[in-house]
C-alpha positions as CSV (number, residue, x, y, z in Angstrom):
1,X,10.1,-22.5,-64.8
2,X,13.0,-23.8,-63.1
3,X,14.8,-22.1,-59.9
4,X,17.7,-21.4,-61.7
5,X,15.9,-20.2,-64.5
6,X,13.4,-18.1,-62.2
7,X,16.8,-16.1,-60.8
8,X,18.2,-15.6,-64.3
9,X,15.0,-13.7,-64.8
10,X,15.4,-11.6,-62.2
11,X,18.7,-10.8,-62.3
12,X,17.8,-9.5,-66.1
13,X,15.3,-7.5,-64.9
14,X,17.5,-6.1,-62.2
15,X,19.9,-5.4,-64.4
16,X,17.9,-3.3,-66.6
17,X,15.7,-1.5,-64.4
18,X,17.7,1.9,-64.4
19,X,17.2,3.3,-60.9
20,X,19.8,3.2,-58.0
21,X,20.0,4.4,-54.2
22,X,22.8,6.1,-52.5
23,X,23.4,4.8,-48.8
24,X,26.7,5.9,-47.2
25,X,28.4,7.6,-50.0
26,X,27.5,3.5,-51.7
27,X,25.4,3.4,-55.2
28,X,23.4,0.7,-55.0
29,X,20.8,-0.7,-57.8
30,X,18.5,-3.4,-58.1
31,X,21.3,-5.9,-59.5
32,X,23.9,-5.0,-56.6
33,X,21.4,-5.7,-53.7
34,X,20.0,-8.7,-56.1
35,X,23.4,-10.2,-56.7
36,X,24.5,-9.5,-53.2
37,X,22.1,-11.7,-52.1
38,X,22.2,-14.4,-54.7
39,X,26.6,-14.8,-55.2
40,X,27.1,-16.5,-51.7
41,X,24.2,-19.3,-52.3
42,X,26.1,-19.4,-55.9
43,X,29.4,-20.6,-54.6
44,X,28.2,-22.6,-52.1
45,X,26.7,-24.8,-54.7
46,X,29.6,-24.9,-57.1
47,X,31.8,-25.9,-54.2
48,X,29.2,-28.4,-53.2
49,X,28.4,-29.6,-56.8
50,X,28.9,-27.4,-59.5
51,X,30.7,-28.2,-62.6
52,X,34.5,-28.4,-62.6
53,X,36.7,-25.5,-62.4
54,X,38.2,-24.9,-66.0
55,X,41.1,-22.2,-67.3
56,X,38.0,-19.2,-67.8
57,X,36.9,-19.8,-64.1
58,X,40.3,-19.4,-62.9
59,X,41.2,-16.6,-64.9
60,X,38.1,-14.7,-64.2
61,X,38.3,-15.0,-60.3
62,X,42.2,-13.4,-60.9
63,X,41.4,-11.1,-62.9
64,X,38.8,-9.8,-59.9
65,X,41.8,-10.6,-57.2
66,X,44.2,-8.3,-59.2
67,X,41.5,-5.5,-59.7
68,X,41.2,-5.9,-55.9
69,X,44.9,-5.7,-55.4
70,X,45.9,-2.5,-57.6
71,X,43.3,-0.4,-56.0
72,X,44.0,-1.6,-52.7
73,X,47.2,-0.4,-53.5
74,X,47.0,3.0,-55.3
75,X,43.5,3.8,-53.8
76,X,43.4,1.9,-50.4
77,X,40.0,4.5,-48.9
78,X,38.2,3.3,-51.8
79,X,39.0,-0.7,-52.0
80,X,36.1,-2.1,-50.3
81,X,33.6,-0.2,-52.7
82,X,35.4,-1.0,-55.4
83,X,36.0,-4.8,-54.7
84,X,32.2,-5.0,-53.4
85,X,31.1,-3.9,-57.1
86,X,33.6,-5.1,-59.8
87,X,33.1,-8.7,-57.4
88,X,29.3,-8.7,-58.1
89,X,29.3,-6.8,-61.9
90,X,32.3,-9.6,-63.0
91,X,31.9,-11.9,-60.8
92,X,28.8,-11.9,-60.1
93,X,27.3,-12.4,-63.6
94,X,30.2,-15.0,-64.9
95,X,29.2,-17.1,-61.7
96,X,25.1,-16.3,-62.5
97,X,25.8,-18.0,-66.1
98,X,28.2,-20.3,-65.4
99,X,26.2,-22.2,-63.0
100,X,22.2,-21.7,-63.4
101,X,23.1,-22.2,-67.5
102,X,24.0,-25.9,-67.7
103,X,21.8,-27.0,-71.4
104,X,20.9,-25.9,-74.0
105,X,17.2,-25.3,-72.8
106,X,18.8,-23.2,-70.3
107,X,20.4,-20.8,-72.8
108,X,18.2,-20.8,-74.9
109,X,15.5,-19.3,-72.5
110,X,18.2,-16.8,-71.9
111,X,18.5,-15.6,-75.0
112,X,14.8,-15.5,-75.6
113,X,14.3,-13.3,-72.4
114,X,17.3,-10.8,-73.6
115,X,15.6,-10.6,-77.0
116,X,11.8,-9.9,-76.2
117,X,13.5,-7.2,-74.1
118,X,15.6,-5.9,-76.9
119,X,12.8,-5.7,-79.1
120,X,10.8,-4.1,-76.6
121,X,13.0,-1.8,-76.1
122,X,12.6,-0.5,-79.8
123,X,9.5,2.3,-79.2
124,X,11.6,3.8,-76.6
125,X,14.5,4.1,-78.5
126,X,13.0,5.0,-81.6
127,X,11.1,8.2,-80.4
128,X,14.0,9.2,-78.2
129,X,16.5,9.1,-81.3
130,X,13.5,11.4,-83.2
131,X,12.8,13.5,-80.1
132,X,15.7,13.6,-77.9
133,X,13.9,12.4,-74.9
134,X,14.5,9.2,-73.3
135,X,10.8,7.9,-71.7
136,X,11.8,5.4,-69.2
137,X,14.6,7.6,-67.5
138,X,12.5,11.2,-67.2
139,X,9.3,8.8,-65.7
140,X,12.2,7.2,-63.1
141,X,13.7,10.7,-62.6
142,X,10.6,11.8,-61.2
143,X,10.0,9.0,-58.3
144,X,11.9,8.9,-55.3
145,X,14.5,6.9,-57.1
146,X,17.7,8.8,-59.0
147,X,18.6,7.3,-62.3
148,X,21.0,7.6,-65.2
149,X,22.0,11.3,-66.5
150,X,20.3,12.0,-70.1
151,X,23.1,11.9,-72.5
152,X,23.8,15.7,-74.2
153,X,25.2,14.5,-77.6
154,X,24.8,16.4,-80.9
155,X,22.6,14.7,-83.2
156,X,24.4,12.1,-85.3
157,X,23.2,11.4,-89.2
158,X,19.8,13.2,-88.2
159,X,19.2,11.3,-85.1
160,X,19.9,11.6,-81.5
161,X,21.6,9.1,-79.8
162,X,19.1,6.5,-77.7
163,X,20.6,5.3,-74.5
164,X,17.1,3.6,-73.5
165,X,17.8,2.2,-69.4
166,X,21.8,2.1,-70.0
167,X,24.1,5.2,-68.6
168,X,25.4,5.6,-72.6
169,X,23.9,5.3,-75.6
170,X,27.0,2.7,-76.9
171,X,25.7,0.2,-74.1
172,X,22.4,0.3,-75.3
173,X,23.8,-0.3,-79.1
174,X,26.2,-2.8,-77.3
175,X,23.3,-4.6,-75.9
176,X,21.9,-5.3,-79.0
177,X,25.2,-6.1,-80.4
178,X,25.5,-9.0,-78.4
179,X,22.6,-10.5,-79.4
180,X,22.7,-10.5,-82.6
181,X,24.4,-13.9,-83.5
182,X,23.6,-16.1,-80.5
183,X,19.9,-15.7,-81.3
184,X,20.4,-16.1,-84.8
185,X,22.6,-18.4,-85.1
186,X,22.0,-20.5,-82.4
187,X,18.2,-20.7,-81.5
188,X,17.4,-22.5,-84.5
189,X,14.3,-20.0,-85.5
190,X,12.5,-20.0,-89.0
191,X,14.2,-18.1,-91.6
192,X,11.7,-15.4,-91.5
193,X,11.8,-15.0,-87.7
194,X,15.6,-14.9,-87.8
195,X,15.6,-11.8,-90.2
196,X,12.8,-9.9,-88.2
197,X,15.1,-10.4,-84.9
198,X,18.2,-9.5,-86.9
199,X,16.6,-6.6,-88.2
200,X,15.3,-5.6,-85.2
201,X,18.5,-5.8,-83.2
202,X,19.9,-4.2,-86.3
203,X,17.4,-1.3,-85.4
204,X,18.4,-0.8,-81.9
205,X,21.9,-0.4,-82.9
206,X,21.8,2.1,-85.8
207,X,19.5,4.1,-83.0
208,X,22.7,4.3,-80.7
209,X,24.2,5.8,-83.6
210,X,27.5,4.2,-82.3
211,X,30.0,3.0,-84.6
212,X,30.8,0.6,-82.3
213,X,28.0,-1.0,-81.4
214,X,27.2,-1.0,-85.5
215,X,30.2,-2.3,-86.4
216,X,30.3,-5.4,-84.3
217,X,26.9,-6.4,-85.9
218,X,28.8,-5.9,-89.5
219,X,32.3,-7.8,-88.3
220,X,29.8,-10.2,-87.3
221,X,28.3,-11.0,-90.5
222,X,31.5,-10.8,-92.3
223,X,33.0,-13.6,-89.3
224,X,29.9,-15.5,-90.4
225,X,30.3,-15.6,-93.7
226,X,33.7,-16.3,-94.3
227,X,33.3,-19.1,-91.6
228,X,31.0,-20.7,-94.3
229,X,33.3,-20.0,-96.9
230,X,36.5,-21.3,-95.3
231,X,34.4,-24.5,-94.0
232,X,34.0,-25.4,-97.4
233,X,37.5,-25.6,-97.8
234,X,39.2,-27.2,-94.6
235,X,39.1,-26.5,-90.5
236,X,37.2,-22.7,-90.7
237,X,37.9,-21.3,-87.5
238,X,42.3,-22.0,-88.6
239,X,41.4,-20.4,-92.2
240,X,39.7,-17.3,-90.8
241,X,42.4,-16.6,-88.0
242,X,45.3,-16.8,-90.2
243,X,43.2,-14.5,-92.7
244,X,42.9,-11.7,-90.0
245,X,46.3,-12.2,-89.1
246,X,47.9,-11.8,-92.3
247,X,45.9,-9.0,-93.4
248,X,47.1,-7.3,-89.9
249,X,50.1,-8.0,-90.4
250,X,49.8,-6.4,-94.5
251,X,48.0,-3.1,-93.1
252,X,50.5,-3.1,-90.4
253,X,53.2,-2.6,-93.3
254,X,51.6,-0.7,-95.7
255,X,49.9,1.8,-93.4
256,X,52.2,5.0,-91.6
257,X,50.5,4.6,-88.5
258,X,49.8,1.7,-86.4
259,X,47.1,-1.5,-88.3
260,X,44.5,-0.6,-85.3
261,X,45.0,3.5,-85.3
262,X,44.3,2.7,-89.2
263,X,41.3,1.0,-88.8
264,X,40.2,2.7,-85.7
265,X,40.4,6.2,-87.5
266,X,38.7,5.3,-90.7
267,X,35.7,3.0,-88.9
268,X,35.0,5.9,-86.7
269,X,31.4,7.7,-87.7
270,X,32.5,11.1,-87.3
271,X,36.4,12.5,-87.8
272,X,36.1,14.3,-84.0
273,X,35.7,10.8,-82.5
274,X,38.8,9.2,-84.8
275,X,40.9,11.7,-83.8
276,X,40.1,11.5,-80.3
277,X,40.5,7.7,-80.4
278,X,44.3,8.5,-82.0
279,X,45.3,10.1,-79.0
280,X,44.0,8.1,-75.9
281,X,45.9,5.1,-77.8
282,X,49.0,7.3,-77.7
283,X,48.6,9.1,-74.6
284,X,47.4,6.0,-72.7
285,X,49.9,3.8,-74.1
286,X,52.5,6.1,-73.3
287,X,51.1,5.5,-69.4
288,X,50.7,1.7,-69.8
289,X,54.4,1.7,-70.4
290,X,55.3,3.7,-66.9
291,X,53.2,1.7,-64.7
292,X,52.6,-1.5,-66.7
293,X,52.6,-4.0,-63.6
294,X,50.1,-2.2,-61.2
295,X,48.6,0.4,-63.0
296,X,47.6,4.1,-62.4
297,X,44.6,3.4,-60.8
298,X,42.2,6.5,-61.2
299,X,44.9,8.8,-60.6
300,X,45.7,11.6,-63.3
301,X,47.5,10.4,-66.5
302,X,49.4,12.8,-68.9
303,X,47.6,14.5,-71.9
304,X,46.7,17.7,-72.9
305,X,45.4,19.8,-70.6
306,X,41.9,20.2,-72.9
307,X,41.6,16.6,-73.1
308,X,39.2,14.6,-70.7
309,X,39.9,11.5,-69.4
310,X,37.5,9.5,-70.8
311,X,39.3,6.0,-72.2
312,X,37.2,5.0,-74.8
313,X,38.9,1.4,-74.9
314,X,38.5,-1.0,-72.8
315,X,41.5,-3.1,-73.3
316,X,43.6,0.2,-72.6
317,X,41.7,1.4,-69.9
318,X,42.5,-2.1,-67.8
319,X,45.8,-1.5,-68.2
320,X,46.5,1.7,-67.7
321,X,44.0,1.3,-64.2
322,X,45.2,-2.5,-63.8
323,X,48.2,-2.9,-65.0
324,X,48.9,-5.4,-68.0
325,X,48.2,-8.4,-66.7
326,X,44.5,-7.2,-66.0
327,X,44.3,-7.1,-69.8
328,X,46.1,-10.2,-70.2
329,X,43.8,-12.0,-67.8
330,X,40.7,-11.4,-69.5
331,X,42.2,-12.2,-73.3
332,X,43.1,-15.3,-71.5
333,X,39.7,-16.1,-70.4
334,X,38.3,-15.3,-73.5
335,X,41.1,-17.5,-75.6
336,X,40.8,-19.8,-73.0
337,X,36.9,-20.4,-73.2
338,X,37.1,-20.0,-77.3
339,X,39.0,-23.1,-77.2
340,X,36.9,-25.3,-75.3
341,X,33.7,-24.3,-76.5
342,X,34.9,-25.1,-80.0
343,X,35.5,-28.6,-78.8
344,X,32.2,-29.1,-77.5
345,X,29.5,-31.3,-78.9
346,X,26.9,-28.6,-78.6
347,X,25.1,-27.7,-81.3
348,X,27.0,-26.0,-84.4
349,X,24.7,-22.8,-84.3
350,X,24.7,-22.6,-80.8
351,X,29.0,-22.3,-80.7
352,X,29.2,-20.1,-83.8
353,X,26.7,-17.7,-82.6
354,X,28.1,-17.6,-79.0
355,X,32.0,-17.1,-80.7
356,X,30.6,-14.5,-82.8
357,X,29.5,-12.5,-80.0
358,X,32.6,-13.5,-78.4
359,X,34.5,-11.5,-81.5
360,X,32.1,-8.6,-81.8
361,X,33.0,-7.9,-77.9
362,X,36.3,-8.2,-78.8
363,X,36.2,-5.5,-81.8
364,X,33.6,-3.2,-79.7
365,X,35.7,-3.3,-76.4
366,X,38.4,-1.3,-78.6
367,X,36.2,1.5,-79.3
368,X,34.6,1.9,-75.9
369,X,35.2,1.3,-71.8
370,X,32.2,-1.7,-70.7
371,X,31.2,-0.9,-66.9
372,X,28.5,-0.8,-65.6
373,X,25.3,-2.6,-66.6
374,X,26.7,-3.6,-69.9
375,X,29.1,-5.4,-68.0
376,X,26.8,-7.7,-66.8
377,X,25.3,-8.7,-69.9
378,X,28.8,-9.5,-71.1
379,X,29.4,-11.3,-68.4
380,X,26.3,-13.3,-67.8
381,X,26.4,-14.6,-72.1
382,X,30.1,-15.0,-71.5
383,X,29.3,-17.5,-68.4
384,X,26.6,-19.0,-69.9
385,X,28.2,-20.5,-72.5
386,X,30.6,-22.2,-70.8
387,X,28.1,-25.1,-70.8
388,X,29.0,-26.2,-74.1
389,X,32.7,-27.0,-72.9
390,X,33.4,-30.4,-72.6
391,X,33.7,-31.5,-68.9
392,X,37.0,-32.9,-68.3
393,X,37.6,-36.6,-67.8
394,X,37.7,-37.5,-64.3
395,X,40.8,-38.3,-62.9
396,X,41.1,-41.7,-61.2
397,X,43.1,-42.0,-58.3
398,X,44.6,-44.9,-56.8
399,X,43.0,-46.0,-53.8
400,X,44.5,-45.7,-50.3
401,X,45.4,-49.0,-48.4
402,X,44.6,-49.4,-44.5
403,X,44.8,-53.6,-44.3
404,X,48.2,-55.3,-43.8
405,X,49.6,-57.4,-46.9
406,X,47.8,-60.8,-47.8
407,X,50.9,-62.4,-47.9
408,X,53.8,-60.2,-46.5
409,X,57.9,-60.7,-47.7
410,X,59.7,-63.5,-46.1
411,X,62.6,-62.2,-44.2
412,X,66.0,-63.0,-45.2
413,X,67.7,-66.0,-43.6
414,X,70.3,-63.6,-42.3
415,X,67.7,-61.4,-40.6
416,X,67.5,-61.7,-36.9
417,X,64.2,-62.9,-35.3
């Protein structure tokens, strides 16, 4: 096992391991003090010899500068904890997968490591969604270490909801989520071992009993197989985009309420949680559009006073706490990193699956704020595919002259000696 592959290991296993300190009014867990210790050696090396700096790279490192900036501004007493946590969560993990991900090999071992822990995960998930009591979090509760609050949701279609190590049961669902088409897709299994993992990954997320989480699996396959489809016919990637976009833009017109309230509403699992959805989108919006350069930070926002504040959406949430250009620095990453991937020469399955999970973040991140530990997955898969970009072509440059001319002008006959 490689170095770099050796700290992608532990930073996965700091990531999950769901206990956390409190020093100085600080949280700390296993992946802040890891990462912490790990970033600085990180961008040492990229400045030293690390792979050019490309339109995501850029975009990410803003996005943190900006986060920085709005809470330095609307909450300066809590700016140093803040930038000290969203710099290693976002960061962090980008800079983790950007740089100790550089082949295929690499992400493949990834993967593998995410998915033996997914699967593994399973037992614990399946008695607490029978049982109501999550294994791994009462045995950490009762060690020196504090650890995630139990969830207290009603029981959903006969099950409880399984949060396994994650602070919410949608991050556990998300988890698997993610998952689901870059191992399929792009590890190049057996067709029996690809349906046991997808079924199994299928498993953890129906045990979420999110909508979200489910959802992206099922927008997934759909992606998937109209990508097939639309191959058949000319570029698919064009063909499926202008398919979402004009049926958008036909729901959009048919529908008396906006296309994504419509679909939000109707894809919900329960009608609590669709109405609820309808009016953070029109309460929050309604606060995007009063403070749409900086933000509101964490300060209160107007809505009824028997609603919490709770913004289960994570595109809205940046905005309203960031401002607008928050959100439109991470759509620009993500667009940004689409395109080159997709002009790689890596492997077919490898792209398609990593774009999938790409879109099913995309779709999932809609229905649900990612912080936290989920945040790192994202952002360790999103980094690590970046290796499939095509590095740019160097650029030459002309080279700088010290010696006098071979064979300097004449001067004019007029000129004086």
């Amino acid at each position: 096992m490689t170095l770099g592959r050796a700290t992608l290991c532990l930073l996965v296993i700091a990531v999950l391991t769901p206990v956390h300190l409190t020093i100085g009014g600080v949280r700390l867990t296993p992946y802040l003090i890891l990462a912490a210790m790990v970033l600085p050696f990180l961008l040492l090396r990229w400045m030293a010899a690390g792979p050019a700096l490309r339109a995501p790279d850029l975009a990410i490192v803003a996005l943190v500068l900006w986060q920085g900036l709005t809470i330095a501004r609307l909450h300066p007493d809590q700016v140093l904890e803040f930038a000290g946590q969203q710099t290693l969560f976002t960061l962090g993990a980008y800079t983790a997968g950007r740089l100790l991900v550089r082949s295929a090999e690499d992400f493949a071992a990834l993967l593998k490591l995410l998915v033996i822990c997914a699967v593994a995960s399973l037992p614990f998930a399946l008695y607490e969604a029978l049982a109501d009591i999550p294994l791994i979090l009462r045995m950490v509760a009762k060690s020196p270490f504090a650890t995630f609050a139990e969830n207290d949701y009603a029981a959903r279609l006969g099950l409880y909801r399984a949060q396994w190590v994650f602070s919410h049961p949608i991050h556990y669902g998300l988890f698997c989520a993610f998952l689901m088409s870059p191992v399929v897709f792009g590890l190049g299994w057996a067709l029996p071992v690809r349906g046991a993992t997808a079924v199994a990954l299928s498993a953890g997320c129906f045990l979420s009993v999110s909508s979200g989480a489910v959802l992206s699996v099922a927008l997934q396959i759909i992606l998937a197989l109209c990508h097939r489809v639309a191959g058949l016919v000319g570029p698919p990637w064009r063909i499926v985009l202008a398919t979402i976009g004009l049926g958008y833009l036909a729901l959009e017109l048919v529908s008396t309420r906006s296309a994504f309230t419509a679909l939000s509403t109707r894809l919900a699992i329960d009608s609590h949680t669709a109405a609820f959805r309808t009016l953070i989108w029109q309460f929050g919006s309604e606060q995007v559009a009063r403070t749409p350069i900086l933000g509101n930070g964490y300060r209160y926002w107007a809505r009824p006073p028997w609603m919490a504040d709770s913004v289960d959406n994570h595109w809205l949430q940046q905005a309203m706490q960031h401002g607008l250009p928050a959100t439109a620095l991470l759509v620009a990453a993500l667009a940004s990193a689409l395109w080159l991937v997709n002009r790689g020469s890596a492997s077919e399955g490898m792209r398609l699956g990593w774009t999938l999970f790409i879109a099913g973040f995309v779709f999932s991140a809609s229905t649900v704020a990612i912080w936290g530990e989920i945040q790192v997955i994202f952002m360790l898969l999103f980094g690590a595919g970046l290796w499939m970009a095509p590095e740019p072509a160097p650029v030459r440059r002309a080279a700088w002259r010290f010696t006098r001319a071979v064979n300097p002008p004449e001067r004019p006959a007029h000129a004086p000696a």
